[in-house]
C-alpha positions as CSV (number, residue, x, y, z in Angstrom):
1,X,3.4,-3.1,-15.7
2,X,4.8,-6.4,-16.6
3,X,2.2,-9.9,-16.4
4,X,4.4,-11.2,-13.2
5,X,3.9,-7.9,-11.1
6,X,0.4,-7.5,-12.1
7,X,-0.1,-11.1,-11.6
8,X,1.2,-10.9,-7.9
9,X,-1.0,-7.9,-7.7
10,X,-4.1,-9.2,-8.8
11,X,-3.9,-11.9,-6.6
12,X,-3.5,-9.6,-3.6
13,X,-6.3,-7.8,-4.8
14,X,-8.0,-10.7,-4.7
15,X,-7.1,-11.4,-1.2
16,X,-8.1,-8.0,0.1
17,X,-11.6,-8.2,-0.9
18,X,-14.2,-10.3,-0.9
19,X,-15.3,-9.7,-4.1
20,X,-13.4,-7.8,-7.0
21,X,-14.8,-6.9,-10.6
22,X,-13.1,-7.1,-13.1
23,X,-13.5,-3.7,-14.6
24,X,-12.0,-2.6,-11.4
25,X,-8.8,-4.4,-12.0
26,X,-9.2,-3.7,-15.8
27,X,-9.4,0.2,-14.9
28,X,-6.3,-0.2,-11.9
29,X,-3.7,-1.7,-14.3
30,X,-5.1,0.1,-18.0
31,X,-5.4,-3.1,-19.6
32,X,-8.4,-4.5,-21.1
33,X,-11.2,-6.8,-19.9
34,X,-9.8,-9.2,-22.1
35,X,-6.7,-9.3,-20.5
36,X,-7.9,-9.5,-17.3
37,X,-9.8,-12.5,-18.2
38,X,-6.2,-14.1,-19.8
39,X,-4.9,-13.2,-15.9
40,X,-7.6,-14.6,-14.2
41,X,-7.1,-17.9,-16.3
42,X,-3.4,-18.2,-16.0
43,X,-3.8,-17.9,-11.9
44,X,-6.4,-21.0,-12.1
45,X,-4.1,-22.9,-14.0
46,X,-1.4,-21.9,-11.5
47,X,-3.3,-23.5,-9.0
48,X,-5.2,-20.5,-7.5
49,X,-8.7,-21.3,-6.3
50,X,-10.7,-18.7,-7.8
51,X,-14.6,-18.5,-7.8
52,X,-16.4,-16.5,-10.1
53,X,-20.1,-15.1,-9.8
54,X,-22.3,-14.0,-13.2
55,X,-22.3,-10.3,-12.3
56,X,-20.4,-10.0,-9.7
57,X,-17.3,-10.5,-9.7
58,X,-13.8,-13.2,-8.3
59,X,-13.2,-14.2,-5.5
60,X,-10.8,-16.0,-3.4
61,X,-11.5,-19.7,-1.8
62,X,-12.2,-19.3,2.1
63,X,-8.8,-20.1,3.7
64,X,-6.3,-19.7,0.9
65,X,-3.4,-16.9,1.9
66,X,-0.2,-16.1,0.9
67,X,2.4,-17.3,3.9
68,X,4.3,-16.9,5.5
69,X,3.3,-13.3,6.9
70,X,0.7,-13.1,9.4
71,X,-0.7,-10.4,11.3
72,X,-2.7,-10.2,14.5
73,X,-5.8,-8.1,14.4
74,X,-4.3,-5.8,16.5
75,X,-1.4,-4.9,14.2
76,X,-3.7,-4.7,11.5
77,X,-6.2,-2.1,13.6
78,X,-2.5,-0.7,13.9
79,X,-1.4,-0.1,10.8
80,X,-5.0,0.7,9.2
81,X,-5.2,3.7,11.9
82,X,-1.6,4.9,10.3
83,X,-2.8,4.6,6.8
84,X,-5.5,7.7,8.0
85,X,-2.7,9.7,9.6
86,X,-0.3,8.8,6.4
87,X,-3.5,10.6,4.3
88,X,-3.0,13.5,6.1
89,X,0.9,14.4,5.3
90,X,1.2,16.3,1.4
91,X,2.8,13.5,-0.5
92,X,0.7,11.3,-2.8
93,X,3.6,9.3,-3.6
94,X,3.5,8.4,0.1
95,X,0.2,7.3,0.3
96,X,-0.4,5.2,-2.8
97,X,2.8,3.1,-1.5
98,X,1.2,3.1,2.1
99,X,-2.0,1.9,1.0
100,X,-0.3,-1.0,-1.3
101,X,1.1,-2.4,1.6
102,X,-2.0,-2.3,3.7
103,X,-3.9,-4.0,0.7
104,X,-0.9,-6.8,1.8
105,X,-2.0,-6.8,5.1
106,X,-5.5,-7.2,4.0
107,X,-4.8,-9.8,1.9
108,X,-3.4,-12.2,5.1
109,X,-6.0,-11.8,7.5
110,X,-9.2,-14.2,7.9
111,X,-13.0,-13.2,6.5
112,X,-13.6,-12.4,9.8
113,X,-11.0,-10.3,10.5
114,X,-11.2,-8.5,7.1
115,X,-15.0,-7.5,8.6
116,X,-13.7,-6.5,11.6
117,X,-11.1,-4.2,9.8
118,X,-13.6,-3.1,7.6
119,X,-15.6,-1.7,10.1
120,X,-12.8,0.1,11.9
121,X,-12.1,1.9,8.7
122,X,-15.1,3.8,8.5
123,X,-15.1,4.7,12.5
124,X,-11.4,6.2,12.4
125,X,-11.4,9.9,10.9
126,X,-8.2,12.1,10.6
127,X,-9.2,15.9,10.0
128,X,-6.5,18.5,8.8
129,X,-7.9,22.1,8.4
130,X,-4.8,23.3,7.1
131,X,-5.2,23.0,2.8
132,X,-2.0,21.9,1.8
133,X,-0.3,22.0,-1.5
134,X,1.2,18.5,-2.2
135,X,3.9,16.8,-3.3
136,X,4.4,13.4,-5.2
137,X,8.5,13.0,-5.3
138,X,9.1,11.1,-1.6
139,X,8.9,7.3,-2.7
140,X,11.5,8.6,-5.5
141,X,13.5,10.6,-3.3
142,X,13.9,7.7,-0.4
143,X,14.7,5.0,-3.4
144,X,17.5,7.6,-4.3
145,X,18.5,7.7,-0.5
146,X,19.2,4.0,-0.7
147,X,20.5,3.5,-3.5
148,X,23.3,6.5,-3.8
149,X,21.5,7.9,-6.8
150,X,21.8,11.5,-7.9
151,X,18.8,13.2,-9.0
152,X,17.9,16.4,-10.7
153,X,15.6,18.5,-9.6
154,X,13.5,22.0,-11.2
155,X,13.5,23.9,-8.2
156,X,11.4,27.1,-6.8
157,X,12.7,28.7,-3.7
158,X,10.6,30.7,-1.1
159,X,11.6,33.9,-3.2
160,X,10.2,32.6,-6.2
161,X,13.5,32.3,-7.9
162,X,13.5,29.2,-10.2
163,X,16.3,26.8,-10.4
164,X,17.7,23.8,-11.7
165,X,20.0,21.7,-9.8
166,X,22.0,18.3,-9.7
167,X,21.8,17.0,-5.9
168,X,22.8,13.8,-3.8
169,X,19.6,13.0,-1.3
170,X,21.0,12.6,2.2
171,X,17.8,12.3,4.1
172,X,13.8,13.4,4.9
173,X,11.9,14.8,7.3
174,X,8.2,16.0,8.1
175,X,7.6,18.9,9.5
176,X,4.5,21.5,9.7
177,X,2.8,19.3,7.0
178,X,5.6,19.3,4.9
179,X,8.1,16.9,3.7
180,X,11.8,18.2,3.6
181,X,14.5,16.8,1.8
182,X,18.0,17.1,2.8
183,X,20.4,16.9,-0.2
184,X,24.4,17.8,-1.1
185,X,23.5,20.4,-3.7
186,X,26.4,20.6,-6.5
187,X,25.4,24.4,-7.8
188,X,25.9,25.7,-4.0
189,X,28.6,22.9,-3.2
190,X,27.2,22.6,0.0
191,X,24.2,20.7,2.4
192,X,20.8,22.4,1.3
193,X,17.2,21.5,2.3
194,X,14.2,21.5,-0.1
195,X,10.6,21.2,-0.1
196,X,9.6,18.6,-1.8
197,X,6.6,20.3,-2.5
198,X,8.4,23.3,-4.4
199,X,10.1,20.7,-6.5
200,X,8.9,21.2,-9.7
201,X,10.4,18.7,-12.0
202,X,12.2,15.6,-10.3
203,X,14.7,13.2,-12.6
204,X,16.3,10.0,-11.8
205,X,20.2,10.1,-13.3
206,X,21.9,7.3,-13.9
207,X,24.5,8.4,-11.7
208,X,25.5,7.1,-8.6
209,X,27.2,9.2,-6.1
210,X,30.1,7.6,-3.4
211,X,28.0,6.7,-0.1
212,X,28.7,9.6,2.4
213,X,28.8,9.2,6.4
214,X,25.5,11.3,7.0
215,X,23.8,11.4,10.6
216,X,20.7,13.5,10.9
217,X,21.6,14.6,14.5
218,X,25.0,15.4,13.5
219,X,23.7,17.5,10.5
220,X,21.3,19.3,12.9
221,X,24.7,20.5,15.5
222,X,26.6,21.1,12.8
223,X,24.3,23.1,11.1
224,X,20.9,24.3,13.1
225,X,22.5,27.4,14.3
226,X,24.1,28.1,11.0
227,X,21.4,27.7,8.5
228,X,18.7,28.9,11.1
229,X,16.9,25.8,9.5
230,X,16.2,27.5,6.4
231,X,15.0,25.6,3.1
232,X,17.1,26.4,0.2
233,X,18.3,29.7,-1.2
């Protein structure tokens, strides 16, 4: 991680608790305590009111933020009652992205509402009985959706067959716990859907692919009744 991001990402640590040791942030980015202290040190000369306990830990000054973004406590109850369902879906990818942005929304809110919001978080409970196998390709596969990119992918099918492909990511959905990716696969020269978590090996080309028209309610008339639905052969 370079000393800007983790910088940035320190200080919204910083912001989403109210106190943070510095082993903890030592342990989250893999650097050493030293290094942590060198952080710590270049955000107070950047101006960052920082308060340190023997012991403890840092902490922000009362009342300093990052603007402009502001959220009520009711979008915050919001989107911390997502972050619970997000846990439940199969892709780890998904959550650790999720719960980086709620550490954002964290960061914003007053002491008070920080306390409120962490007492909502331990009285909201999501429960899934179904064990799940999961997946941890979605952020990459959505970044791929965006940006035209083709990726390759080692592949097992429901009949255990084992295959490597090159494919162009059209689009995602979630659906009996599962995240499906629909992609333009170049070994069947065709649409094909895959579950992301049968996806074995996932690789980032450096190609891009021309952007295509896609609609996901056009791809479902055109091809529902065709496909039956199925994922990948």
């Amino acid at each position: 991680m370079k000393r800007l991001h983790r910088l940035t990402a320190i200080l919204v640590k910083l912001q989403s608790k109210k106190i943070v040791q510095a082993a903890e942030l030592a342990n989250k980015f893999e650097v050493s305590l030293r290094t942590i202290y060198r952080d710590m040190q270049a955000l107070t000369d950047a101006g960052v009111p920082i308060g340190a306990e023997a012991g403890t830990g840092y902490f922000l000054v009362d009342g300093y933020s990052l603007p402009p973004v502001m959220f009520t406590e009711k979008e915050a109850n919001a989107l911390l009652t997502a972050s619970k369902i997000i846990k439940t879906n199969n892709d780890q990818s998904l959550i650790n992205e999720y719960q980086e942005a709620i550490d954002k929304v964290i960061a914003v809110l007053k002491t008070t509402q920080k306390e409120k919001l962490q007492i909502l978080e331990q009285r909201v409970f999501t429960y899934n009985r179904e064990k799940i196998k999961p997946s941890t390709s979605l952020s990459v596969i959505q970044q791929a959706i965006t940006d035209f990119r083709v990726l390759e992918i080692q592949y097992t099918a429901a009949s255990k067959e084992f295959s490597k492909r090159l494919i162009e990511p059209l689009g995602v959905y979630f659906t009996n716990n599962t995240w499906i990716m629909i992609a333009h696969c170049r070994l069947r020269n065709d649409y094909r859907e895959f579950r992301t978590d049968r996806i074995i090996n996932l690789i980032e080309t450096q190609e891009l692919f021309p952007p295509k028209h896609f609609s996901l309610e056009e791809y479902y008339k055109k091809y529902a009744e065709t496909y039956n639905l199925y994922v990948s052969s």
